[in-house]
Backbone as CSV, one residue per row, in Angstrom:
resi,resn,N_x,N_y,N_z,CA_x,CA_y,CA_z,C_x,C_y,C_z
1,UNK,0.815,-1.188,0.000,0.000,0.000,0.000,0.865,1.261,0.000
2,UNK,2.141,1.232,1.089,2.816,2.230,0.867,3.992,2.757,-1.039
3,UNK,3.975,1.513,-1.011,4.713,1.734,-2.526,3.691,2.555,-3.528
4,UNK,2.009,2.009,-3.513,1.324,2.793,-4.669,0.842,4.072,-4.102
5,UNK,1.146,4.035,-2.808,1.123,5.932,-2.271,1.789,6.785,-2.840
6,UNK,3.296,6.147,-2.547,4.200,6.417,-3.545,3.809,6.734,-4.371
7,UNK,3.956,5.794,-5.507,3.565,5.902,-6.827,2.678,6.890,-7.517
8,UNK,1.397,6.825,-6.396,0.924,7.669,-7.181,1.234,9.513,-7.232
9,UNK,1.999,9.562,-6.686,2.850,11.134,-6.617,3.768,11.251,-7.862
10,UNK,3.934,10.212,-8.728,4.918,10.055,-9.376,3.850,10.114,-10.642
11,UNK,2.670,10.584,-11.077,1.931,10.538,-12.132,2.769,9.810,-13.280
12,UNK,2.899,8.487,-13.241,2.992,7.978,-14.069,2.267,6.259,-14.311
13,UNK,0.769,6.195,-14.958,0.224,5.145,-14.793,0.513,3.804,-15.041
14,UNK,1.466,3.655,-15.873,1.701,2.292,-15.867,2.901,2.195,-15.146
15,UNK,3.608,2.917,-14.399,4.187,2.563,-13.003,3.272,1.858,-12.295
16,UNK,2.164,2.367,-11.676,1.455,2.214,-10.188,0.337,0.962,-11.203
17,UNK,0.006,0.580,-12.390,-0.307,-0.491,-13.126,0.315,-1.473,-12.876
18,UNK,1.336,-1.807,-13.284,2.907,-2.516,-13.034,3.157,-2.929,-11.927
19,UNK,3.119,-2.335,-10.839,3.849,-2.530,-9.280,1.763,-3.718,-8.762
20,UNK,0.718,-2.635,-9.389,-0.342,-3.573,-8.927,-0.703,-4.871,-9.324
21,UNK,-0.750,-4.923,-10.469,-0.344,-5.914,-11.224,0.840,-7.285,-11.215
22,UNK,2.191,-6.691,-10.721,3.230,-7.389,-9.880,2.780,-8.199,-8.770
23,UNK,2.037,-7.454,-8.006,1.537,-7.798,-6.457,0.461,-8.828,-6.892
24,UNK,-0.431,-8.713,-7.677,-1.482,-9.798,-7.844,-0.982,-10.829,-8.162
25,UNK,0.074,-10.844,-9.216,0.523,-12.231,-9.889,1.151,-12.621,-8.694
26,UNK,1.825,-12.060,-7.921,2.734,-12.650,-6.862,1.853,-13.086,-5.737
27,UNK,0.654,-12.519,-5.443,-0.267,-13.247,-4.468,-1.440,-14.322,-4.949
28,UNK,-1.137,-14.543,-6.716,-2.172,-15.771,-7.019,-0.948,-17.170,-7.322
29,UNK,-0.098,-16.489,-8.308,1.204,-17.777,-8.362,2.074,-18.187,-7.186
30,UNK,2.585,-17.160,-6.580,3.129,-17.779,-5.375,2.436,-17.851,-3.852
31,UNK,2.138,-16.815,-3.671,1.277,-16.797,-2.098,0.347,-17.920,-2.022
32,UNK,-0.570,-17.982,-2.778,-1.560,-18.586,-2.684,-1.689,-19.901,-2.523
33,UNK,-0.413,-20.343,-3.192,-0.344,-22.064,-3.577,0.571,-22.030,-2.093
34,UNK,1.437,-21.586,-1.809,2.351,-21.960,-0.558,1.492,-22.247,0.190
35,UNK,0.651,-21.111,0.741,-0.281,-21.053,1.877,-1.366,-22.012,1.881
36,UNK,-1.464,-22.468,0.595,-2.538,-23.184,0.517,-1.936,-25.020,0.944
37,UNK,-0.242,-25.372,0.480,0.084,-26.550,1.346,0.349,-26.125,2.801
38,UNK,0.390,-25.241,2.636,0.888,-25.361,4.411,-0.297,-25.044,5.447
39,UNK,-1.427,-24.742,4.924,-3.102,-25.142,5.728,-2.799,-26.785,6.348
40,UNK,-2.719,-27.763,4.623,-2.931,-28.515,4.903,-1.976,-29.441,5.982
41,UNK,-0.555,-28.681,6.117,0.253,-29.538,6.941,-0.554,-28.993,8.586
42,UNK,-0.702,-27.639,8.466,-0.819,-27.260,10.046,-2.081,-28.583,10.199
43,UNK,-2.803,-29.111,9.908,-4.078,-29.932,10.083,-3.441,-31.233,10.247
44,UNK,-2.627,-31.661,9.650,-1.670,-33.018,9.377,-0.924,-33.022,11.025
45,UNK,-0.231,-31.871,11.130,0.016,-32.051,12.347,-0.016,-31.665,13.914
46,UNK,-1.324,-31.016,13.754,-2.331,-30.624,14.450,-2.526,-32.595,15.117
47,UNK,-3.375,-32.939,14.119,-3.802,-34.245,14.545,-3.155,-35.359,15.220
48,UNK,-1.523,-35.398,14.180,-0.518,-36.408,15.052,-0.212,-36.107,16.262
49,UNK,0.193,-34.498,16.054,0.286,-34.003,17.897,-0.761,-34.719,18.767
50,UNK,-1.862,-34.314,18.234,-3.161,-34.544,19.410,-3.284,-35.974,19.901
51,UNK,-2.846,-37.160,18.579,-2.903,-38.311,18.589,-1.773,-38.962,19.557
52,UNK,-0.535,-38.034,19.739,0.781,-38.181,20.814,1.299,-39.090,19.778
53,UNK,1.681,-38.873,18.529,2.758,-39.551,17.637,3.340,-38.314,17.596
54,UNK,4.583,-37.946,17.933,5.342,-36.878,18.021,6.244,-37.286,16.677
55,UNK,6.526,-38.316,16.200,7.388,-38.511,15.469,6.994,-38.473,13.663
56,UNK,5.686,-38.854,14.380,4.791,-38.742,12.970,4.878,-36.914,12.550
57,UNK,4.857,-36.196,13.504,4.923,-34.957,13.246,6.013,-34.321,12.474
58,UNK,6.650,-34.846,12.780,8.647,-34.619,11.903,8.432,-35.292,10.323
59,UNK,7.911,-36.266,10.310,7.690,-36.830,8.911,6.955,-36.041,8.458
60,UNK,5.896,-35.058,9.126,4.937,-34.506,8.099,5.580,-33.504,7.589
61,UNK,6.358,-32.684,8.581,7.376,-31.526,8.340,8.344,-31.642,7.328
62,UNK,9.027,-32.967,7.281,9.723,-33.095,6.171,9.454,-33.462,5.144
63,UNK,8.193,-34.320,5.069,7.843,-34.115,3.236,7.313,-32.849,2.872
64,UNK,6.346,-32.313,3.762,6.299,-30.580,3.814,7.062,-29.838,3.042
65,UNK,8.397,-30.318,3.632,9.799,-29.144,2.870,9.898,-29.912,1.352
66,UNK,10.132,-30.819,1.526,10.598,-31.280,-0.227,9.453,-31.448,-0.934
67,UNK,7.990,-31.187,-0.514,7.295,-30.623,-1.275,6.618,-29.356,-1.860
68,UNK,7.189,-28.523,-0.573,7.801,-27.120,-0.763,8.958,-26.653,-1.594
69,UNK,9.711,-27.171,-1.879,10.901,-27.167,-2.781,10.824,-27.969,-4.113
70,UNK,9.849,-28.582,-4.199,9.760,-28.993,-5.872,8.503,-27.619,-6.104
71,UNK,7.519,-27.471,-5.189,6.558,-26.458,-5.867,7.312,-25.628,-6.414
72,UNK,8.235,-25.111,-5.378,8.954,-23.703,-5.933,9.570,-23.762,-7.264
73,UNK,9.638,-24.718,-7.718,10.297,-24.647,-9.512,9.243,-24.342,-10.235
74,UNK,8.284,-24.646,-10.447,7.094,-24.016,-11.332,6.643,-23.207,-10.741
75,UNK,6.892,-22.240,-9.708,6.331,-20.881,-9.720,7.548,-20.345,-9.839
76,UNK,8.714,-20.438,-9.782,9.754,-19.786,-9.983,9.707,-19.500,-11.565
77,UNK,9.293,-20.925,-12.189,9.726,-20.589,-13.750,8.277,-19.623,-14.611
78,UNK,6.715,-19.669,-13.893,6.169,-18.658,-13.876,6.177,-17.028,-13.716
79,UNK,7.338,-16.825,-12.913,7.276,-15.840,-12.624,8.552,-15.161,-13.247
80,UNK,9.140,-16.078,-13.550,10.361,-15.689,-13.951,10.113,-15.015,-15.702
81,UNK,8.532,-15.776,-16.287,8.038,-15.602,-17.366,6.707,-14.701,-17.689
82,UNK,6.579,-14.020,-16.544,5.197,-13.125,-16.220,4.893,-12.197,-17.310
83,UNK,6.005,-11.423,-17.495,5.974,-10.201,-18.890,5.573,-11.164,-20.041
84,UNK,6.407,-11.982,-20.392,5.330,-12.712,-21.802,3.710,-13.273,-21.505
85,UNK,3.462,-13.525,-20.334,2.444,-14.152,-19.898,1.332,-13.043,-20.091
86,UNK,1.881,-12.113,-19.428,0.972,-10.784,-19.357,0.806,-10.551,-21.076
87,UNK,1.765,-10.328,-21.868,1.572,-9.704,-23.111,0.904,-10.739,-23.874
88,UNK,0.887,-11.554,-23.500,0.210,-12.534,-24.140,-1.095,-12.578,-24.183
89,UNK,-1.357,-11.932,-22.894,-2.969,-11.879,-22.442,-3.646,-10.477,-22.822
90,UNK,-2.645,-9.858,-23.108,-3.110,-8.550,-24.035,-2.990,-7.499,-22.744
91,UNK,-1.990,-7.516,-21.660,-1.891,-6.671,-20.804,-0.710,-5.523,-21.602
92,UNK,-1.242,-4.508,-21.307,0.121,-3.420,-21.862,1.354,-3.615,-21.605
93,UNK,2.159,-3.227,-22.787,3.787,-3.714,-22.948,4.420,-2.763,-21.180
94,UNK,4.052,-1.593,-21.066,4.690,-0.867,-20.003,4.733,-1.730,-18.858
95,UNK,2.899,-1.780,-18.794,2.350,-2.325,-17.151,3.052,-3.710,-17.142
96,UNK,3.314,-4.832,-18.061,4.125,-5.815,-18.280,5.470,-6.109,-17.759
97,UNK,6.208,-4.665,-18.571,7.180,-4.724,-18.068,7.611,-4.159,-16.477
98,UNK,7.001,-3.405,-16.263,6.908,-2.948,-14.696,6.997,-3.877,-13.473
99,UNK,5.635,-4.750,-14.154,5.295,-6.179,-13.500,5.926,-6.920,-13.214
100,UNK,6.614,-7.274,-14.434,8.346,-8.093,-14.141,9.251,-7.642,-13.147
């Protein structure tokens, strides 16, 4: 919020396009999917706790991570490709590149 305060002092629209635009792709490709495995672990080991398998809890944690670390390659290589993605979709070349 403080960056498009910024921004917008800086009358230039496909700046404060760009930076909003940035923020969405980054809270539907990456935020969203992280947060969305790691609901499901807090529940995974929510339960083993409760169940007193303490050990079961460490296993959940660690496939957790190495399934946290393969996600991250396809949103890495998404994002790493956002400006064609965007222009592709008929978003403006500026706000595109900003975005990136």
């Amino acid at each position: 919020m403080v960056n498009l305060m910024y921004l917008g002092h800086l009358d230039n629209d496909a700046l404060i396009g760009g930076v909003s635009m940035g923020q969405a792709c980054m809270n539907l490709m990456g935020m969203s999917i992280i947060l969305g495995l790691n609901s499901a672990l807090d529940t995974l080991v929510s339960q083993a706790a409760g169940a007193g398998k303490i050990e079961l809890c460490g296993v959940y944690l660690n496939q957790a991570r190495l399934i946290m670390t393969v996600m991250f390659i396809p949103i890495l290589i998404l994002v790493m490709h956002i400006e064609q993605f965007l222009l592709y979709v008929g978003q403006n070349h500026q706000v595109a590149f900003y975005a990136k």
